[in-house]
DOMIKOL-434119 format. One record per residue: residue number from 1; residue in three letters; x, y, z negated of N, C-alpha, C in turn. Coordinates in pm, whole numbers. Last residue first. Example, Ala and Ser with C-alpha at 12.3 -4.5 7.8 and 13.67 -1.06 7.14 Angstrom:
{resi = 2; resn = ser; n.c1 = 1285; n.c2 = -225; n.c3 = -708; ca.c1 = 1367; ca.c2 = -106; ca.c3 = -714; c.c1 = 1290; c.c2 = 3; c.c3 = -787};
{resi = 1; resn = ala; n.c1 = 1319; n.c2 = -569; n.c3 = -780; ca.c1 = 1230; ca.c2 = -450; ca.c3 = -780; c.c1 = 1320; c.c2 = -330; c.c3 = -780};
//
This chain:
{resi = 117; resn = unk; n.c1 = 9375; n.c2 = 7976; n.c3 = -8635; ca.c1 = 9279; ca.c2 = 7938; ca.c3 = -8573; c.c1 = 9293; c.c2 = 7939; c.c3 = -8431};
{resi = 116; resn = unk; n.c1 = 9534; n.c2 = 8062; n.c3 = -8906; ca.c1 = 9499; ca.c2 = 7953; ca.c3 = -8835; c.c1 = 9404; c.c2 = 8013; c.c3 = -8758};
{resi = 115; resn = unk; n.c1 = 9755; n.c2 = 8329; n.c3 = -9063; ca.c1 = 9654; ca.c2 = 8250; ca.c3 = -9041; c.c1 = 9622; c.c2 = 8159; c.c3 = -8948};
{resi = 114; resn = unk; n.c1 = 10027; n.c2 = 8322; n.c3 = -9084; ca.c1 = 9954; ca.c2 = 8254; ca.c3 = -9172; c.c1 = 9805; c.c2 = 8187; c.c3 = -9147};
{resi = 113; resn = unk; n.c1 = 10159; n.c2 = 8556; n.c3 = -8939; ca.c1 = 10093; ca.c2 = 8578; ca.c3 = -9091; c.c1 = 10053; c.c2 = 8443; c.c3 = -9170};
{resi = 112; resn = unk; n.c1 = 10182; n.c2 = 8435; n.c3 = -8689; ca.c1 = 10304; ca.c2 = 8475; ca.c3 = -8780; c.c1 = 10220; c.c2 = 8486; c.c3 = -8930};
{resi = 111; resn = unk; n.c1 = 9882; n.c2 = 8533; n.c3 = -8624; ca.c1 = 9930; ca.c2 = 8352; ca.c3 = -8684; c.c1 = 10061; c.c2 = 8322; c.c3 = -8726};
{resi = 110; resn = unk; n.c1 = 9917; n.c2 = 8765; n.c3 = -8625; ca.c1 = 9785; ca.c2 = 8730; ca.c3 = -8730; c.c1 = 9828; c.c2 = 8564; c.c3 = -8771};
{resi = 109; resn = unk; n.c1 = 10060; n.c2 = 8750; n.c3 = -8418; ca.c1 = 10118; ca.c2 = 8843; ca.c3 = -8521; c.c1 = 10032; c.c2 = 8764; c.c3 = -8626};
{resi = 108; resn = unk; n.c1 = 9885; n.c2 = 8697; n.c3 = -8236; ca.c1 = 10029; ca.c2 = 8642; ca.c3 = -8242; c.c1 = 10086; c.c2 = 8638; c.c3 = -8357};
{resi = 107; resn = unk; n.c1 = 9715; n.c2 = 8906; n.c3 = -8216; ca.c1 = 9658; ca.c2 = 8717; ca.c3 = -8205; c.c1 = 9810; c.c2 = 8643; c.c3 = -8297};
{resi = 106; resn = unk; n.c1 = 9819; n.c2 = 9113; n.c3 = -8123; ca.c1 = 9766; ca.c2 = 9063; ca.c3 = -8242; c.c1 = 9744; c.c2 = 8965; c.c3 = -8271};
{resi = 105; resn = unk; n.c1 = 9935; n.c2 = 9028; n.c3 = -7854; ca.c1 = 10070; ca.c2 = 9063; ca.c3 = -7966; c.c1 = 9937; c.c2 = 9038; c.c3 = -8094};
{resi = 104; resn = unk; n.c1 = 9679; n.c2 = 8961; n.c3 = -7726; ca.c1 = 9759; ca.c2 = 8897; ca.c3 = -7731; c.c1 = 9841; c.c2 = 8860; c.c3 = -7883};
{resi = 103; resn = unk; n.c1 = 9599; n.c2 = 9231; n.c3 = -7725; ca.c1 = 9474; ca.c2 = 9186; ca.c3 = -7815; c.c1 = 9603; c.c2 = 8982; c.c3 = -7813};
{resi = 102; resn = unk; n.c1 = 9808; n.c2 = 9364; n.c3 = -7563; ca.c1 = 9812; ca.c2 = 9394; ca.c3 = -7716; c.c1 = 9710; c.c2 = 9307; c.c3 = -7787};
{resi = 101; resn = unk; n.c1 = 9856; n.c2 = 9093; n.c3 = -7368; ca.c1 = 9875; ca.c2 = 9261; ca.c3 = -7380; c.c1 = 9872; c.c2 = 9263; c.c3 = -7534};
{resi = 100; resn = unk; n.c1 = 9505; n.c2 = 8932; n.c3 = -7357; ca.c1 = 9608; ca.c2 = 8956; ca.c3 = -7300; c.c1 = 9698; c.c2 = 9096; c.c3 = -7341};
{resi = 99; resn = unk; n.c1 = 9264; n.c2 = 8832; n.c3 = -7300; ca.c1 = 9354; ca.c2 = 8808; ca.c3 = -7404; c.c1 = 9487; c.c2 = 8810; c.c3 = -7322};
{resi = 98; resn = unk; n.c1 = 9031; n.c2 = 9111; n.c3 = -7288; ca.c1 = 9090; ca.c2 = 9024; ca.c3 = -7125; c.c1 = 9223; c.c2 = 8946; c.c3 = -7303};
{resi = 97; resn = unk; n.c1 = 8742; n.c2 = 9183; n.c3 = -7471; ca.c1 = 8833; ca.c2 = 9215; ca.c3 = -7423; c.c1 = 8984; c.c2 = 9109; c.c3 = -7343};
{resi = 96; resn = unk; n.c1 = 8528; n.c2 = 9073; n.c3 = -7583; ca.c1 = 8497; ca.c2 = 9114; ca.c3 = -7484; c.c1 = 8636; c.c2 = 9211; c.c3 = -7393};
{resi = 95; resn = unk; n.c1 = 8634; n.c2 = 8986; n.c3 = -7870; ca.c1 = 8477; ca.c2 = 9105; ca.c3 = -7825; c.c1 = 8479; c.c2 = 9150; c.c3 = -7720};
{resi = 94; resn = unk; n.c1 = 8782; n.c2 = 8822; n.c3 = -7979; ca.c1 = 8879; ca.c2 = 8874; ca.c3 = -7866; c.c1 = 8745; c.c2 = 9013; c.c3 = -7831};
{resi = 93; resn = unk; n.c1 = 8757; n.c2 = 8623; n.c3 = -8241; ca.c1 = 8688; ca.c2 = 8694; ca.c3 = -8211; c.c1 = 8732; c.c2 = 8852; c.c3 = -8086};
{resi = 92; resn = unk; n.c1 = 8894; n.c2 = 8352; n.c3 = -8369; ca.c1 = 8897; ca.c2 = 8439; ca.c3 = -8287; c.c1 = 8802; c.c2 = 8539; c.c3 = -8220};
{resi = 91; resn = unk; n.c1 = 8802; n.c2 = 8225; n.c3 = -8679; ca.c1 = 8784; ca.c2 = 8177; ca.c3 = -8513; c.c1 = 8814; c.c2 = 8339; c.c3 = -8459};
{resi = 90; resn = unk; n.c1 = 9054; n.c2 = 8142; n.c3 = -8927; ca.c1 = 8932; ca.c2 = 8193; ca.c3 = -8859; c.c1 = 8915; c.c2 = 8159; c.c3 = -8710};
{resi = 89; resn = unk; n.c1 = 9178; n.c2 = 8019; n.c3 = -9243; ca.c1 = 9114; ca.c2 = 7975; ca.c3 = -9109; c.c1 = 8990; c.c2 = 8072; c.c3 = -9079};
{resi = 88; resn = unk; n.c1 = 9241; n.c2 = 8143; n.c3 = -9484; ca.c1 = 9335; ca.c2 = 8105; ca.c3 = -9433; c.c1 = 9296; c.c2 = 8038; c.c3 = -9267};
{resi = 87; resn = unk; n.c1 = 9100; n.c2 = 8360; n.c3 = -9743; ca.c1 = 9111; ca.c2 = 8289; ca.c3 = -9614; c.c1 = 9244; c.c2 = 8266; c.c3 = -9523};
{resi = 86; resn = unk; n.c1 = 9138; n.c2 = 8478; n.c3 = -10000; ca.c1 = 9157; ca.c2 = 8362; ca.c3 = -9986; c.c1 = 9087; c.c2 = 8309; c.c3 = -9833};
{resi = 85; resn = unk; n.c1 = 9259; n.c2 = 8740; n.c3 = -9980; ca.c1 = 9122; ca.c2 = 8739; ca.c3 = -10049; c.c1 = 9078; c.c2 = 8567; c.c3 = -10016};
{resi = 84; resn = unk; n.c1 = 9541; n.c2 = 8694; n.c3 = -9892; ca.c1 = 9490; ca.c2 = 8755; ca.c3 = -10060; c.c1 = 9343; c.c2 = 8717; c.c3 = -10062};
{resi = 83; resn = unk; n.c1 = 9501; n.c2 = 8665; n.c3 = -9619; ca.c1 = 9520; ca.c2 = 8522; ca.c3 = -9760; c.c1 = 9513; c.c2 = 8590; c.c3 = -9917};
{resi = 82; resn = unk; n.c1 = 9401; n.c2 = 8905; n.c3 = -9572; ca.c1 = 9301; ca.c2 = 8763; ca.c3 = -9559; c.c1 = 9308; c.c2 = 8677; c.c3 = -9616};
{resi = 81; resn = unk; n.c1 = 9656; n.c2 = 9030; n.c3 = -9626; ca.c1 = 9565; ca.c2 = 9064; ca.c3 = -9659; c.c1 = 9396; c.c2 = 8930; c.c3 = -9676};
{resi = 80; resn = unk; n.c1 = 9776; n.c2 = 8881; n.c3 = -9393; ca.c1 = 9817; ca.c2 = 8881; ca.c3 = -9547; c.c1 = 9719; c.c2 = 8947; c.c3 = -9646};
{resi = 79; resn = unk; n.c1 = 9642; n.c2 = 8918; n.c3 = -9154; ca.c1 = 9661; ca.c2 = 8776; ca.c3 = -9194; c.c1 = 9677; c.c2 = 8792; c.c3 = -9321};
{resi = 78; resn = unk; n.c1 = 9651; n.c2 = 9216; n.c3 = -9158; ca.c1 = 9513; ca.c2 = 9189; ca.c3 = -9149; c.c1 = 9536; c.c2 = 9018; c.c3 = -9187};
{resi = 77; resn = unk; n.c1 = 9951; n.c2 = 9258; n.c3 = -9123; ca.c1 = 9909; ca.c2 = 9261; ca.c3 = -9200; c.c1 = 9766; c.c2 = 9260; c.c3 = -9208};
{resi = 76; resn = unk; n.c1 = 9966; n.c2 = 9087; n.c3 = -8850; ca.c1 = 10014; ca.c2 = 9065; ca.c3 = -8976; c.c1 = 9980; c.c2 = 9097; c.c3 = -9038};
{resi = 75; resn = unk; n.c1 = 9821; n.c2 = 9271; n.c3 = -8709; ca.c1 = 9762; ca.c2 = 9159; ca.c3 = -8704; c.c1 = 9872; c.c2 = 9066; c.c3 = -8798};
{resi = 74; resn = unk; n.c1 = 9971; n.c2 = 9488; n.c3 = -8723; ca.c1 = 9813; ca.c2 = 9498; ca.c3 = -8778; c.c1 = 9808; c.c2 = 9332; c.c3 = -8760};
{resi = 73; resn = unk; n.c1 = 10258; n.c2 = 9387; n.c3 = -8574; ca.c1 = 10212; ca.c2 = 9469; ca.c3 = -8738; c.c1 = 10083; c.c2 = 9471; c.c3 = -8727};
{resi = 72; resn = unk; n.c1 = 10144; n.c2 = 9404; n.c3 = -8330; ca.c1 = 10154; ca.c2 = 9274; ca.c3 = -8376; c.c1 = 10176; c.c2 = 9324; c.c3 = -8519};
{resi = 71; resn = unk; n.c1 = 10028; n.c2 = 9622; n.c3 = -8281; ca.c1 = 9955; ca.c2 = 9530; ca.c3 = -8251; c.c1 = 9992; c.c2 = 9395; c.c3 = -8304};
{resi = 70; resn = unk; n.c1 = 10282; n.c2 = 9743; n.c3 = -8186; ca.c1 = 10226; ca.c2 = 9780; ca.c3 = -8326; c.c1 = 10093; c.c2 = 9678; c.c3 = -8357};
{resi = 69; resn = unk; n.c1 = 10412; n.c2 = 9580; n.c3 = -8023; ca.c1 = 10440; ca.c2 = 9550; ca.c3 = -8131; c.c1 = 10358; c.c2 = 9621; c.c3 = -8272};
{resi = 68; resn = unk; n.c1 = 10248; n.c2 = 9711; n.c3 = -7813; ca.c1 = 10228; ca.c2 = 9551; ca.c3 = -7896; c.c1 = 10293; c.c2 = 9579; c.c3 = -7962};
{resi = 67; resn = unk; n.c1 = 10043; n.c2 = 10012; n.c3 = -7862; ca.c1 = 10188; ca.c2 = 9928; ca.c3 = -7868; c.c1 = 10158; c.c2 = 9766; c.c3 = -7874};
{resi = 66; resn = unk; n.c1 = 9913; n.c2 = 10250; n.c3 = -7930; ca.c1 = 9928; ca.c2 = 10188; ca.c3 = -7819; c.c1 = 10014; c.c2 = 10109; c.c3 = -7759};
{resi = 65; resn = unk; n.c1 = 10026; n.c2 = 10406; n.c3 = -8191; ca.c1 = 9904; ca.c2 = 10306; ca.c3 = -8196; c.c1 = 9924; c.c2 = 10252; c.c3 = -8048};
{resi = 64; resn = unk; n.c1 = 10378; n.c2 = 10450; n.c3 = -8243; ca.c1 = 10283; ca.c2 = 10441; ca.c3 = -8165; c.c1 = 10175; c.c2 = 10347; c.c3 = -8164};
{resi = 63; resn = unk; n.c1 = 10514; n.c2 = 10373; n.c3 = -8580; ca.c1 = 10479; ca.c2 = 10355; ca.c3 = -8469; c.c1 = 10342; c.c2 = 10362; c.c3 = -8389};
{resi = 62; resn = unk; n.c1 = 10379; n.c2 = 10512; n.c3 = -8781; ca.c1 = 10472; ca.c2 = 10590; ca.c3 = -8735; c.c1 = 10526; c.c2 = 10525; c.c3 = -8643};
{resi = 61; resn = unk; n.c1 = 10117; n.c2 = 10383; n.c3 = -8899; ca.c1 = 10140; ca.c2 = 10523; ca.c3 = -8797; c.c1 = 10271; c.c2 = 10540; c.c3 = -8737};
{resi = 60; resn = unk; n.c1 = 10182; n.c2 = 10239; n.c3 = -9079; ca.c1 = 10165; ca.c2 = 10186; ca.c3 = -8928; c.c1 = 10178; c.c2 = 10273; c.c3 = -8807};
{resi = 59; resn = unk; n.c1 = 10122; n.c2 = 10342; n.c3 = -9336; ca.c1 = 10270; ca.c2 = 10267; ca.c3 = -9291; c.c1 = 10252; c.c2 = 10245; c.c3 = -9151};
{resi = 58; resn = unk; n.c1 = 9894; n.c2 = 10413; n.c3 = -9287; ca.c1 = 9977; ca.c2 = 10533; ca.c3 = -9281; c.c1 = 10129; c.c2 = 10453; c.c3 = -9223};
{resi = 57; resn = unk; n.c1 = 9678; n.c2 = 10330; n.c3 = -9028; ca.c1 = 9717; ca.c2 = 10330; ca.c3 = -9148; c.c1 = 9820; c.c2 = 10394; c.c3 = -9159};
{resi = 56; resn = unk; n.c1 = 9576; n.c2 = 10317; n.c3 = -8760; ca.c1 = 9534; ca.c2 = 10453; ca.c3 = -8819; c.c1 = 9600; c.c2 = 10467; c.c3 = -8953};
{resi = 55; resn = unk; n.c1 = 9592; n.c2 = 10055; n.c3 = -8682; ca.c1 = 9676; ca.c2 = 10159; ca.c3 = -8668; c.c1 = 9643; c.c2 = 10292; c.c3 = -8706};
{resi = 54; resn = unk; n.c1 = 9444; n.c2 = 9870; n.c3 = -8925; ca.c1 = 9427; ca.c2 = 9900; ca.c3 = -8809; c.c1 = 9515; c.c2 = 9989; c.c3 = -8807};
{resi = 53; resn = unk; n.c1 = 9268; n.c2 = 9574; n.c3 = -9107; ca.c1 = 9382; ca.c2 = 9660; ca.c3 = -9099; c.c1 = 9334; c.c2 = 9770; c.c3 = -8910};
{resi = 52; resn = unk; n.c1 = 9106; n.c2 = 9400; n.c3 = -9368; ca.c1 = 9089; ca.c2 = 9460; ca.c3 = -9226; c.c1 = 9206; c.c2 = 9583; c.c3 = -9226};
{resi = 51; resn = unk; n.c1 = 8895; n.c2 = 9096; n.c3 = -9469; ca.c1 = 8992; ca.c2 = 9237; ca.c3 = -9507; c.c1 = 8993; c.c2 = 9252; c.c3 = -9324};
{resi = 50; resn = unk; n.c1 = 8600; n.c2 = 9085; n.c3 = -9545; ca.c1 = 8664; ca.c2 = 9038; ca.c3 = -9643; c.c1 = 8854; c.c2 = 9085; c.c3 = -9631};
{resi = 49; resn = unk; n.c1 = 8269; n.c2 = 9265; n.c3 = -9458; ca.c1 = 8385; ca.c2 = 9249; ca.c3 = -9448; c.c1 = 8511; c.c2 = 9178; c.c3 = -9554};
{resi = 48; resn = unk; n.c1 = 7971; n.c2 = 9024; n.c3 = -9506; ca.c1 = 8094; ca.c2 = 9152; ca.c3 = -9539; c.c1 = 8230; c.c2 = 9087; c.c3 = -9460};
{resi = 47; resn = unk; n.c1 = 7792; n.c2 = 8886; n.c3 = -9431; ca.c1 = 7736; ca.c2 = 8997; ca.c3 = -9377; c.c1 = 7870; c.c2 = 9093; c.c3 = -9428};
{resi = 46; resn = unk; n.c1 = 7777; n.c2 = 8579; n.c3 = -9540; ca.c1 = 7736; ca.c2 = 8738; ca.c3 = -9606; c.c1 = 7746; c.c2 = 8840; c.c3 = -9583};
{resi = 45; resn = unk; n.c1 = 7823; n.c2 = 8489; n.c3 = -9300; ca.c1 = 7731; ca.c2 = 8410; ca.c3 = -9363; c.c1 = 7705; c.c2 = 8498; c.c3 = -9512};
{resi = 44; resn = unk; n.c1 = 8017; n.c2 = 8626; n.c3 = -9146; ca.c1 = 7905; ca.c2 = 8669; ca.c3 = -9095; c.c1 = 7788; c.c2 = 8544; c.c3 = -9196};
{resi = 43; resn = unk; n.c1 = 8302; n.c2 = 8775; n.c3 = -9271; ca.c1 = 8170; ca.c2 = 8657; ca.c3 = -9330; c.c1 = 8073; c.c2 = 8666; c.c3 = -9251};
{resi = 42; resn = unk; n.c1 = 8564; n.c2 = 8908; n.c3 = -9075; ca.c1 = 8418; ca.c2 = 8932; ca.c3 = -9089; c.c1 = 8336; c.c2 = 8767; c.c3 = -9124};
{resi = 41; resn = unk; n.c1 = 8863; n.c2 = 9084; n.c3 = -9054; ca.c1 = 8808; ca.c2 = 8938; ca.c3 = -9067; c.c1 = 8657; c.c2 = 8939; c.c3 = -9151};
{resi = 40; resn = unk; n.c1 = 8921; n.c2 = 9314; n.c3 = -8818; ca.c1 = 8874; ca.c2 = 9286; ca.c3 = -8941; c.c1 = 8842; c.c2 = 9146; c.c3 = -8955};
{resi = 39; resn = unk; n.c1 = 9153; n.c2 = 9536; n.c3 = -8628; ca.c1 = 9112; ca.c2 = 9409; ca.c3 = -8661; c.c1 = 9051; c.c2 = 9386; c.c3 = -8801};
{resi = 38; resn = unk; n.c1 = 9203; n.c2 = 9792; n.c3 = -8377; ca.c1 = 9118; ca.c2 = 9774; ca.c3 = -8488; c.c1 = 9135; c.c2 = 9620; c.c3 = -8534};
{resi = 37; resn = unk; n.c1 = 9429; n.c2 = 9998; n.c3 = -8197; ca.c1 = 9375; ca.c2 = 9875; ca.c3 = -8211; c.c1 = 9336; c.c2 = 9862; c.c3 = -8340};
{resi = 36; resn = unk; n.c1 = 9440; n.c2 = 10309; n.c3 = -8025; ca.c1 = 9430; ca.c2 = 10231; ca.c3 = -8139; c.c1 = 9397; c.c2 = 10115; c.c3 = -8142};
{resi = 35; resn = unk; n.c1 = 9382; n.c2 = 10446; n.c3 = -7754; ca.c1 = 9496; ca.c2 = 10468; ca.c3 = -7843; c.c1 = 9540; c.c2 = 10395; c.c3 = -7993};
{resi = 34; resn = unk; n.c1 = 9218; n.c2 = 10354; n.c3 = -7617; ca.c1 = 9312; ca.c2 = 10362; ca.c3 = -7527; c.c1 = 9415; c.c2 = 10422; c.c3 = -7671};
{resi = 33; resn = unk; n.c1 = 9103; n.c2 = 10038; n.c3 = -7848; ca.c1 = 9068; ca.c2 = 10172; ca.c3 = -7811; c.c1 = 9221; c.c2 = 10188; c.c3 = -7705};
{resi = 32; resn = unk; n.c1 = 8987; n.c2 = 9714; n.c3 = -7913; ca.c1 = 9133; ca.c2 = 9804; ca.c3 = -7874; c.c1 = 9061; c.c2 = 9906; c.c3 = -7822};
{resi = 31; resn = unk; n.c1 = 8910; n.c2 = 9552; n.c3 = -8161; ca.c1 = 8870; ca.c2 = 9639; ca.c3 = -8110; c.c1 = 8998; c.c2 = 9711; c.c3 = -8004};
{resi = 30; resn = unk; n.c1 = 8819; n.c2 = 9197; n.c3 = -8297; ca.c1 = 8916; ca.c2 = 9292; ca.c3 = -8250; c.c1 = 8875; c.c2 = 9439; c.c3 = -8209};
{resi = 29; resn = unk; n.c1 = 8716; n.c2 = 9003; n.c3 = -8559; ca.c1 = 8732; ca.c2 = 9074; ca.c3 = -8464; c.c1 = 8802; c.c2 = 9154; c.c3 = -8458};
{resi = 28; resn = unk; n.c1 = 8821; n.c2 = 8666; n.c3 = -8701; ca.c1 = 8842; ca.c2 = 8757; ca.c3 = -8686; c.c1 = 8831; c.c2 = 8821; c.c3 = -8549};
{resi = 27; resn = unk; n.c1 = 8494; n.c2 = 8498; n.c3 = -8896; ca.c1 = 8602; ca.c2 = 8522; ca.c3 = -8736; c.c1 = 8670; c.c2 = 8675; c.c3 = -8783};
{resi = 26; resn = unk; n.c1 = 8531; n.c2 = 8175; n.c3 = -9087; ca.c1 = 8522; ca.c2 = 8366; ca.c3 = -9085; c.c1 = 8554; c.c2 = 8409; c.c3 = -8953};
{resi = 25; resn = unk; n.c1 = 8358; n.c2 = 7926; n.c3 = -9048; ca.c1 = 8470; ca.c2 = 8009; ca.c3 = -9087; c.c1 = 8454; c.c2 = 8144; c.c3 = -9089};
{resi = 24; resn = unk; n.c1 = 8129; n.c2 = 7763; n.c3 = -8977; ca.c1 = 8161; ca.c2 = 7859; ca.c3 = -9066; c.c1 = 8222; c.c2 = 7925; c.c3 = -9127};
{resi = 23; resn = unk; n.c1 = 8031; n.c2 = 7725; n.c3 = -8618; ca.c1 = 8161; ca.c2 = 7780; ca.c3 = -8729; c.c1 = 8103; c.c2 = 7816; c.c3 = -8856};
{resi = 22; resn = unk; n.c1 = 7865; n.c2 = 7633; n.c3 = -8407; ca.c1 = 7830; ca.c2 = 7610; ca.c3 = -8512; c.c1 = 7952; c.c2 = 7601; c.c3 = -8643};
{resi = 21; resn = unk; n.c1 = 7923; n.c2 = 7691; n.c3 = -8144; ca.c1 = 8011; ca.c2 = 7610; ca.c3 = -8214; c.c1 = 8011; c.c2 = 7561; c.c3 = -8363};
{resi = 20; resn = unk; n.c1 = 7784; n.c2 = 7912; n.c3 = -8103; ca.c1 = 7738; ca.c2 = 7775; ca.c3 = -8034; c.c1 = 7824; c.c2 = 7677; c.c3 = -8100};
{resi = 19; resn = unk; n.c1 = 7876; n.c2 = 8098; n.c3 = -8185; ca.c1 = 7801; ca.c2 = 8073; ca.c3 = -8298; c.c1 = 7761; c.c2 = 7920; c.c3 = -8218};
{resi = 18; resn = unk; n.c1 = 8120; n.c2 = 8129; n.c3 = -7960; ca.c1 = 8125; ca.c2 = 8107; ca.c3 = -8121; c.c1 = 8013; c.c2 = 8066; c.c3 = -8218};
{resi = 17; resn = unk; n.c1 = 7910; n.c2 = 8184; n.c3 = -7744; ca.c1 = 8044; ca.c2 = 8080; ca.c3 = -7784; c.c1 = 8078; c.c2 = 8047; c.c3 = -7910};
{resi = 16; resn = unk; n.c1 = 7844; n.c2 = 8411; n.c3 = -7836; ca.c1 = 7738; ca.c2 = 8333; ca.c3 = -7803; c.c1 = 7839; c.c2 = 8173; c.c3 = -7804};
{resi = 15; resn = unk; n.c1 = 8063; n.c2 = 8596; n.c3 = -7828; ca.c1 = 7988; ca.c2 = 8560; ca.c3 = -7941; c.c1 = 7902; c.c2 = 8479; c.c3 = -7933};
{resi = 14; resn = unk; n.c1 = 8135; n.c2 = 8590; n.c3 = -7541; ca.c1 = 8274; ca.c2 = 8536; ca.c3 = -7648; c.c1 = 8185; c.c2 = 8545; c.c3 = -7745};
{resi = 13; resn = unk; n.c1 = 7902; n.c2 = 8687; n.c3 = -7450; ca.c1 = 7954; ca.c2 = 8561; ca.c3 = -7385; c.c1 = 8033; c.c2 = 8499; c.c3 = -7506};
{resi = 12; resn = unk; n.c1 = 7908; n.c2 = 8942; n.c3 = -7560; ca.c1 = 7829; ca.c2 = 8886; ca.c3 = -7577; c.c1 = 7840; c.c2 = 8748; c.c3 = -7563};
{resi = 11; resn = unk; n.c1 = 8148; n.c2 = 9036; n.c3 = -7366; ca.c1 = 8150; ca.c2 = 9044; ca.c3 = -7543; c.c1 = 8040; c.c2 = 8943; c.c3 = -7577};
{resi = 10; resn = unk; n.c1 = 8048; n.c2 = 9027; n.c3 = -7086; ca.c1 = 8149; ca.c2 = 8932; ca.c3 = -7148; c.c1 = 8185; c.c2 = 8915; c.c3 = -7313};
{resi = 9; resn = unk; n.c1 = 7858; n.c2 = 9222; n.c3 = -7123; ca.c1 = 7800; ca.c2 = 9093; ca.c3 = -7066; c.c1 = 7967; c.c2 = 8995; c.c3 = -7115};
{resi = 8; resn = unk; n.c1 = 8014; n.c2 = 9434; n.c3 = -7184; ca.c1 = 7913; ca.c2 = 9400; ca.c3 = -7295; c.c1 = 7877; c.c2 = 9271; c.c3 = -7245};
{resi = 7; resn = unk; n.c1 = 8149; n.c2 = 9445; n.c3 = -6994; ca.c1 = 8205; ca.c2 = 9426; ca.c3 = -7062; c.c1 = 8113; c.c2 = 9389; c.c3 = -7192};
{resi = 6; resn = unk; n.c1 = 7960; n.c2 = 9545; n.c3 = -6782; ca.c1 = 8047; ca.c2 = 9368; ca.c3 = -6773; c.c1 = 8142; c.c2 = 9408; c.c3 = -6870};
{resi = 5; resn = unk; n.c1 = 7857; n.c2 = 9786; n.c3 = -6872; ca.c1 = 7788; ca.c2 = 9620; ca.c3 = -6872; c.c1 = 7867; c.c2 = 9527; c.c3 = -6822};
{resi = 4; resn = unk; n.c1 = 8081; n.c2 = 9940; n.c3 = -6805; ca.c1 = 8075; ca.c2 = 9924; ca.c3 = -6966; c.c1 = 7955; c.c2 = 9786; c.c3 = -6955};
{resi = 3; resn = unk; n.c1 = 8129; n.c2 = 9924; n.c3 = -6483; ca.c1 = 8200; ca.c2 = 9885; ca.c3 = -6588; c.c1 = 8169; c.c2 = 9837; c.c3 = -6746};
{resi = 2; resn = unk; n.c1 = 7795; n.c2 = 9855; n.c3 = -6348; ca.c1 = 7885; ca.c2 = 9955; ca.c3 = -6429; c.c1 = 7971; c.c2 = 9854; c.c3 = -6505};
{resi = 1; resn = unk; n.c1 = 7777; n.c2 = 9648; n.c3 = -6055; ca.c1 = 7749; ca.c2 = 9666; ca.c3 = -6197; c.c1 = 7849; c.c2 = 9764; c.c3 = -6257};
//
């Protein structure tokens, strides 16, 4: 099997999990690119985004996007941001990526912040 289908076959897996769990929390997803990591905390019971950080930001830039620790800054500030718009519990949303490394340092960082899950 091509690489990019066992990774869609495992993304799919980690969302089919989650809605099986019948959540109504918010999940937060991830994205790691080879040079950026993405995180948003997503209503999927209104379809919006409610907040979302990523290394493309300016304060963030000036450490290397391909970092844990920059990984762990976004996933702080994507927690503080979340408790501004009043969430404080989400379900993890990893989309098919190994938890490990930088999708780790965010995880980490996001529950330094505050948030639960």
């Amino acid at each position: 099997m091509a690489k990019l289908s066992l990774f869609a076959k495992r993304r799919q897996r980690v969302r089919t999990a989650l809605r099986a769990k019948g959540s109504t929390r918010p999940r937060l997803s991830i994205h790691r690119s080879g040079r950026h990591i993405y995180a948003q905390v997503i209503d999927d019971a209104a379809g919006t985004t409610v907040a979302s950080a990523s290394t493309l930001e300016k304060d963030v830039r000036d450490v290397t996007g391909a970092t844990a620790d920059a990984a762990t800054k976004v996933g702080q500030r994507v927690a503080e941001r979340a408790k501004a718009a009043g969430v404080t519990t989400v379900v993890f949303d990893r989309g098919g990526f190994l938890f490990h490394g930088r999708v780790k340092a965010l995880a980490e960082g996001a529950r330094e912040g505050g948030l639960e899950f």
